[in-house]
N, CA, C and O of each residue as an XYZ file, in Angstrom:
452
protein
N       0.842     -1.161      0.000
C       0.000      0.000      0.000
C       0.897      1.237      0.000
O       1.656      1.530      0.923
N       0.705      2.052     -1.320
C       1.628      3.446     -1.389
C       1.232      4.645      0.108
O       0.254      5.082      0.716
N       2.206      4.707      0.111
C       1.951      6.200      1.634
C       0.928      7.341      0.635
O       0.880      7.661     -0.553
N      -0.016      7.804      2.249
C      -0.825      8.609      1.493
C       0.267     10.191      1.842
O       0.909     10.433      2.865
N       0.137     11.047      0.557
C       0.524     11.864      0.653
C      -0.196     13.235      1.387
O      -1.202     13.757      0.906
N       0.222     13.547      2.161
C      -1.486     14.618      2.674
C      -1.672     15.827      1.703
O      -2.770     16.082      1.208
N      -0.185     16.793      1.374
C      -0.660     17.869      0.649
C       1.018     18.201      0.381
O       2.021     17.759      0.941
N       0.874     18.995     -0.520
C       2.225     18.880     -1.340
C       2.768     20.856     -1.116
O       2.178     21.914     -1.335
N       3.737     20.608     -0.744
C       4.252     21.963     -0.273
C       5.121     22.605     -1.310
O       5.902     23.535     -1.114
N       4.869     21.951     -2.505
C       5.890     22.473     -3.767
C       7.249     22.450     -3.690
O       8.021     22.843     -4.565
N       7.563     21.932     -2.510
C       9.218     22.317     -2.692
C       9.151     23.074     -1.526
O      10.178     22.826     -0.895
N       8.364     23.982     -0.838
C       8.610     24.339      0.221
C       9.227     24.256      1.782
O       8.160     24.456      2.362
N       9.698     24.180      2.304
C      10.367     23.466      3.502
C      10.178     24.354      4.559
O      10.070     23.907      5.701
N      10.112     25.839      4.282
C      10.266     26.408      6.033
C       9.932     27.680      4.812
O      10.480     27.907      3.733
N       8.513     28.531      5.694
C       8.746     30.304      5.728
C       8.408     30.937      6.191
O       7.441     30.695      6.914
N       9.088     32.517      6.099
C       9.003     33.210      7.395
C       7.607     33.685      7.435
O       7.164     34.005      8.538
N       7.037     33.755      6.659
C       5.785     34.712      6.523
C       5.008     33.879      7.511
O       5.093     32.686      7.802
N       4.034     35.086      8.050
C       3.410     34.106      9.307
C       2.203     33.769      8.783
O       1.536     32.984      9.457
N       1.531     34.344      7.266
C       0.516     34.416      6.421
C       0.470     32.880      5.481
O      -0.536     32.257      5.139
N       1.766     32.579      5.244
C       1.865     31.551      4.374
C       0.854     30.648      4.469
O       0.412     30.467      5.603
N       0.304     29.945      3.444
C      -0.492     28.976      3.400
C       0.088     27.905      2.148
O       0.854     28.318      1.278
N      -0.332     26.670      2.191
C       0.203     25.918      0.968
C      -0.971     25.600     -0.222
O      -2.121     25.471      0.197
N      -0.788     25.496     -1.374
C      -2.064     25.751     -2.503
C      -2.930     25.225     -2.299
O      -4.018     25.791     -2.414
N      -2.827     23.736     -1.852
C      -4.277     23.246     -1.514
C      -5.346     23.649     -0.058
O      -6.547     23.407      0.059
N      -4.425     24.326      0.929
C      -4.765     24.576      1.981
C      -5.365     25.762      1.535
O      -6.499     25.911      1.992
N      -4.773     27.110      0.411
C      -5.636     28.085      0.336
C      -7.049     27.324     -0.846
O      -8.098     27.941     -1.027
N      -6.850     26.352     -1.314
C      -8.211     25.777     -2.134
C      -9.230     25.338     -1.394
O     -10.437     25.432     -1.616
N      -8.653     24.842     -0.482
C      -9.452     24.231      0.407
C     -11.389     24.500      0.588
O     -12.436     23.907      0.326
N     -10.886     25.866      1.242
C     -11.824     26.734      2.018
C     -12.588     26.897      0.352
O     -13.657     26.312      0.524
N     -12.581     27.111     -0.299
C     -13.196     27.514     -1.886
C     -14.196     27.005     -1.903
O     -13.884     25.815     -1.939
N     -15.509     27.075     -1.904
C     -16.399     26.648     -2.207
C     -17.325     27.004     -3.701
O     -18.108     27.933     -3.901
N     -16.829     25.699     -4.781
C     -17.906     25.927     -5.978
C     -19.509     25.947     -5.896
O     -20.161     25.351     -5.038
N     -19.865     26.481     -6.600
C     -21.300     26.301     -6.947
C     -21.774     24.820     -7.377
O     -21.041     23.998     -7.927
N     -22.745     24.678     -7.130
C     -23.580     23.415     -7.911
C     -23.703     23.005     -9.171
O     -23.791     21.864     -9.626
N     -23.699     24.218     -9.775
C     -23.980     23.870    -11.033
C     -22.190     24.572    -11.948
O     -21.984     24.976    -13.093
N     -21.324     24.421    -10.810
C     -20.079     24.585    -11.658
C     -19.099     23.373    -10.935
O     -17.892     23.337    -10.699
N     -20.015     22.575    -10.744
C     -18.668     21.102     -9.881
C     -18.913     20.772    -10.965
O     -19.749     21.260    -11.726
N     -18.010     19.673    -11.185
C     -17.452     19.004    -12.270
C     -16.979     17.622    -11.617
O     -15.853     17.470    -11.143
N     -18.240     16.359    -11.656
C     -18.319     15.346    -11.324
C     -18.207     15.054    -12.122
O     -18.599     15.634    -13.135
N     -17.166     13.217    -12.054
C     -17.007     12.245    -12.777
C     -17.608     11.103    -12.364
O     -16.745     10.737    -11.567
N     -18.697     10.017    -12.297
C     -18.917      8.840    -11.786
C     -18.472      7.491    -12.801
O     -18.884      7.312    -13.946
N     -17.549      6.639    -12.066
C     -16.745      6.045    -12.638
C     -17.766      4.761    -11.950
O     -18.700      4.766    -11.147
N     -16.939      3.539    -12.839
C     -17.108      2.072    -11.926
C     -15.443      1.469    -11.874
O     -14.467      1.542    -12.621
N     -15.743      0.862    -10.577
C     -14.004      0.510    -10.371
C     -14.324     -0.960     -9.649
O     -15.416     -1.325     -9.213
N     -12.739     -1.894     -9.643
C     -13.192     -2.692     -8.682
C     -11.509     -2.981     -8.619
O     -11.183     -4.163     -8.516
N     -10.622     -2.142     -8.666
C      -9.358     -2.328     -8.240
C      -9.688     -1.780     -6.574
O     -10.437     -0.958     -6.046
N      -8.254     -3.143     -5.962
C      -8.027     -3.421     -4.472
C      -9.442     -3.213     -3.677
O      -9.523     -2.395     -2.761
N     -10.818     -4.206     -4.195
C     -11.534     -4.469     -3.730
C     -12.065     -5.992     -3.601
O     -13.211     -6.247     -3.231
N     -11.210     -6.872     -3.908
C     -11.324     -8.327     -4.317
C     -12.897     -8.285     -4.975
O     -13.989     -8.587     -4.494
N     -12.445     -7.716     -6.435
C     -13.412     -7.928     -7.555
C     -14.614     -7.887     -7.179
O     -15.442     -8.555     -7.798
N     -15.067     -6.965     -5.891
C     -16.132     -6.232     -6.076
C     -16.479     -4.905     -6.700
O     -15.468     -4.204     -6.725
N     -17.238     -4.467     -7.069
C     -17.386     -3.069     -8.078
C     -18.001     -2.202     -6.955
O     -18.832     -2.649     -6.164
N     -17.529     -0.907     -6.936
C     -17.813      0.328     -6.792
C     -18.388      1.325     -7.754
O     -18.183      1.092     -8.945
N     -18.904      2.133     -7.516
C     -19.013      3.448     -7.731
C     -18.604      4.477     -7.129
O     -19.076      4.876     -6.064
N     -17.362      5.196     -7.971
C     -16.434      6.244     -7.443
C     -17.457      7.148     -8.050
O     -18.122      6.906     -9.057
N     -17.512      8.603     -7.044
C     -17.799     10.073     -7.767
C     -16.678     10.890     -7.510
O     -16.965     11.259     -6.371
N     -15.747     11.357     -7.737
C     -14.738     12.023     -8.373
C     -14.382     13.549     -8.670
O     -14.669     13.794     -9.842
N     -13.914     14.537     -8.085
C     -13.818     15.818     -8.406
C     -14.900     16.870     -7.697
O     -15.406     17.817     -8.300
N     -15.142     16.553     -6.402
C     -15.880     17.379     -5.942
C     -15.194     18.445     -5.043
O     -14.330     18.146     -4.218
N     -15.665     19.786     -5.274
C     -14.684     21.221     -4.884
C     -15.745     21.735     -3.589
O     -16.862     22.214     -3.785
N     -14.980     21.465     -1.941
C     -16.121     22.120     -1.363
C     -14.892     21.735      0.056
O     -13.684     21.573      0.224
N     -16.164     21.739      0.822
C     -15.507     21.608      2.471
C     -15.641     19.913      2.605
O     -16.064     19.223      1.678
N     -15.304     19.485      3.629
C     -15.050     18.003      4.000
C     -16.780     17.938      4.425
O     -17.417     17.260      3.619
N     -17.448     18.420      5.337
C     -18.575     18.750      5.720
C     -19.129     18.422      4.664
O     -19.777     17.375      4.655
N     -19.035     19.168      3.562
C     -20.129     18.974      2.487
C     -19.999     17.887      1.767
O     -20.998     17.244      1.445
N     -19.037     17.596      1.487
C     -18.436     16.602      0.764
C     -19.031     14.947      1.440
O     -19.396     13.944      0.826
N     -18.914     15.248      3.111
C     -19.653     14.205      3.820
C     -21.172     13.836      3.374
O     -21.718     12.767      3.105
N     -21.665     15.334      3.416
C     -23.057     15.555      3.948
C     -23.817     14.712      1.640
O     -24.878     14.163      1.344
N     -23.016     14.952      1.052
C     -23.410     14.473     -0.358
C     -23.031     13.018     -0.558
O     -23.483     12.414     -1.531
N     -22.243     12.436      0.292
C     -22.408     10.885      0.291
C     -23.114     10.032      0.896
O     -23.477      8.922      0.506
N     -23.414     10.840      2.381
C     -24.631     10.368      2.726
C     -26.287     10.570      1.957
O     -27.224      9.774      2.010
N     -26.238     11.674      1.383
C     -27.441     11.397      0.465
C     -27.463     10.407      0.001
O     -28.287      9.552      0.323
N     -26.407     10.212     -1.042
C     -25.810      9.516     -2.262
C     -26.346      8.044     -1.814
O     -27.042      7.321     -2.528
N     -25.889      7.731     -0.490
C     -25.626      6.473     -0.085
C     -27.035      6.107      0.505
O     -27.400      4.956      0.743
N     -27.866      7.383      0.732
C     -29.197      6.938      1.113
C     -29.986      6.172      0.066
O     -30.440      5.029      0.018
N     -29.985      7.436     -0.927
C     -30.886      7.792     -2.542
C     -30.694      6.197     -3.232
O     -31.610      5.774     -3.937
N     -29.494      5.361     -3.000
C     -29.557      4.249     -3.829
C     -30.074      2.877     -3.376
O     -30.505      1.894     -3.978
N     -29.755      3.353     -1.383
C     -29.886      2.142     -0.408
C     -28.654      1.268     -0.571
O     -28.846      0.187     -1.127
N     -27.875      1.453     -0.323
C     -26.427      0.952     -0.301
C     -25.411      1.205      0.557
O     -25.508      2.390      0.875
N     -24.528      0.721      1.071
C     -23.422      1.144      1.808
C     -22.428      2.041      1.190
O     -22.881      2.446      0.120
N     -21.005      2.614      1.488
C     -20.494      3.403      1.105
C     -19.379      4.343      2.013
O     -19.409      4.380      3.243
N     -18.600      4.932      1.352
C     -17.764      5.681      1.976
C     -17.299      6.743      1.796
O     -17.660      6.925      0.633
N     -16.571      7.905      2.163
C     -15.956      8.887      1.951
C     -14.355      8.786      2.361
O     -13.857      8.839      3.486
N     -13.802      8.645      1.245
C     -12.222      8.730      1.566
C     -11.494      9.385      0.259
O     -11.641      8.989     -0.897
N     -10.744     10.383      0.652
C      -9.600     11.088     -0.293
C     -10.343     11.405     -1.157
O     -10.291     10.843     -2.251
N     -10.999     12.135     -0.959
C     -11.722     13.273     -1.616
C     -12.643     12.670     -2.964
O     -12.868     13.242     -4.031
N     -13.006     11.541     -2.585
C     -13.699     10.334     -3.190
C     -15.115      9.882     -2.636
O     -15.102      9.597     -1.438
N     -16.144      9.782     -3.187
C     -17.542      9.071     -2.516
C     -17.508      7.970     -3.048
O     -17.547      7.815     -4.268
N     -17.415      6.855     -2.037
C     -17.403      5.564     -3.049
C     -18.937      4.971     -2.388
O     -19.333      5.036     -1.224
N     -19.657      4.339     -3.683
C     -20.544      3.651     -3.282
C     -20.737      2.699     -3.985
O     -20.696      2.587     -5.211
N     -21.207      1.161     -2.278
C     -21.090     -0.097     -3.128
C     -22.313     -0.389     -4.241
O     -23.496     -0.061     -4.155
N     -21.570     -1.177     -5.401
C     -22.731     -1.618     -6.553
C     -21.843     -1.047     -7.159
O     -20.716     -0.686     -6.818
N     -22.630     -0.947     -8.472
C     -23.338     -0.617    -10.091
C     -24.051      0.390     -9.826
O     -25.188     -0.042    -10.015
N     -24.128      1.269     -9.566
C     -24.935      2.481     -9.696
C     -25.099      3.630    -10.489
O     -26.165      4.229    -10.345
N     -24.365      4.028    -11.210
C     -23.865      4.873    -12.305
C     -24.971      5.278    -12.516
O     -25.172      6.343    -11.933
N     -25.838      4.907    -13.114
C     -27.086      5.294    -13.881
C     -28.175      6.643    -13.329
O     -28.703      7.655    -13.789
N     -28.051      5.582    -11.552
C     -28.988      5.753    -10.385
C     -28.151      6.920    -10.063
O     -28.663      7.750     -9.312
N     -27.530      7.033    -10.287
C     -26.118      8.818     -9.597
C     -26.270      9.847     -9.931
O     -26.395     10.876     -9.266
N     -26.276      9.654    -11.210
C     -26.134     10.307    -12.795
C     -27.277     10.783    -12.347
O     -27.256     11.700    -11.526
N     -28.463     10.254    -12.797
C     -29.784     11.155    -12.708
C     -30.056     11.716    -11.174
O     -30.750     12.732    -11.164
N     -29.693     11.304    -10.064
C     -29.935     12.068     -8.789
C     -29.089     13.052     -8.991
O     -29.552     14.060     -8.459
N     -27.963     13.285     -9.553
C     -27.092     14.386     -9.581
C     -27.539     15.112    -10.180
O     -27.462     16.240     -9.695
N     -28.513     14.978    -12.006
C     -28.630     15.898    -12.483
C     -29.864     16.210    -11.960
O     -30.270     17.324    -12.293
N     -30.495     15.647    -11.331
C     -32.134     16.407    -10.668
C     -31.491     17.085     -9.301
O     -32.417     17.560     -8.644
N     -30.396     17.258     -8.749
C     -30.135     17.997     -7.779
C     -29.810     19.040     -8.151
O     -30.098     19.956     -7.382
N     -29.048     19.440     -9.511
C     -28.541     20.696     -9.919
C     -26.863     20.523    -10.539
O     -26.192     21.412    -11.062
N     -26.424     18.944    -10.263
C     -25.134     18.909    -10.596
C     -25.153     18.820    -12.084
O     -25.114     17.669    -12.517
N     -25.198     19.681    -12.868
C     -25.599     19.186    -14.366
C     -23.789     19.216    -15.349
O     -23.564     19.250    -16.559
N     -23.150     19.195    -14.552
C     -21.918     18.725    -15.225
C     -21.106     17.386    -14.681
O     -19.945     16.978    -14.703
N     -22.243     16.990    -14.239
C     -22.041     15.201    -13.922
C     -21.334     14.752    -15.322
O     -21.800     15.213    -16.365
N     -20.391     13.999    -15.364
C     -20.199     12.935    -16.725
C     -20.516     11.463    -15.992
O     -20.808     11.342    -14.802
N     -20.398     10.405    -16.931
C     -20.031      9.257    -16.327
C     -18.973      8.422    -17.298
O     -18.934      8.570    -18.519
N     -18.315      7.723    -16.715
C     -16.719      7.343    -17.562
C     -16.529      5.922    -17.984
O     -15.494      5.580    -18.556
């Protein structure tokens, strides 16, 4: 299992500024609109012993929110599921069932892959 990397300091090592922040830490806080996220819903079944998932992919917000849309997610299909690394995974085949809850919520730049 590769080390998770937490956030990448560019090369940075030490600065004086007491303001400094690192790029993803100032992205962080950013919150997109609904109808400007840019979801991908994939199907996967790597390092799951050949069970399939449904990854959703590319969501720009707070951890909070990011929580609070997988638990829908994970309600809306009746399935189990998770939130890890900036990933909603939910178990099944669901793609279809995503896709259209996303675009009746307002996510209308859902793809699926």
């Amino acid at each position: 299992m590769p080390k998770k990397k937490l956030y990448s300091t560019d090369g940075i090592i030490y600065s004086t500024d007491s303001n400094f922040q690192t790029k993803q830490k100032a992205e962080e806080g950013k919150t997109v609109t609904i109808q400007e996220q840019v979801l991908s819903v994939r199907l996967d079944a790597k390092h799951r012993g050949g069970k399939m998932v449904t990854l959703i992919e590319g969501f720009s917000g707070t951890e909070a929110e990011l929580q609070q849309l997988g638990k829908q997610l994970k309600s809306y299909c009746g399935t189990g599921g998770s939130v890890k690394n900036n990933e909603i995974i939910i178990q099944g085949d669901n793609r279809e069932k995503i896709l259209m809850w996303l675009n009746k919520m307002g996510y209308k730049n859902a793809k699926k892959w």
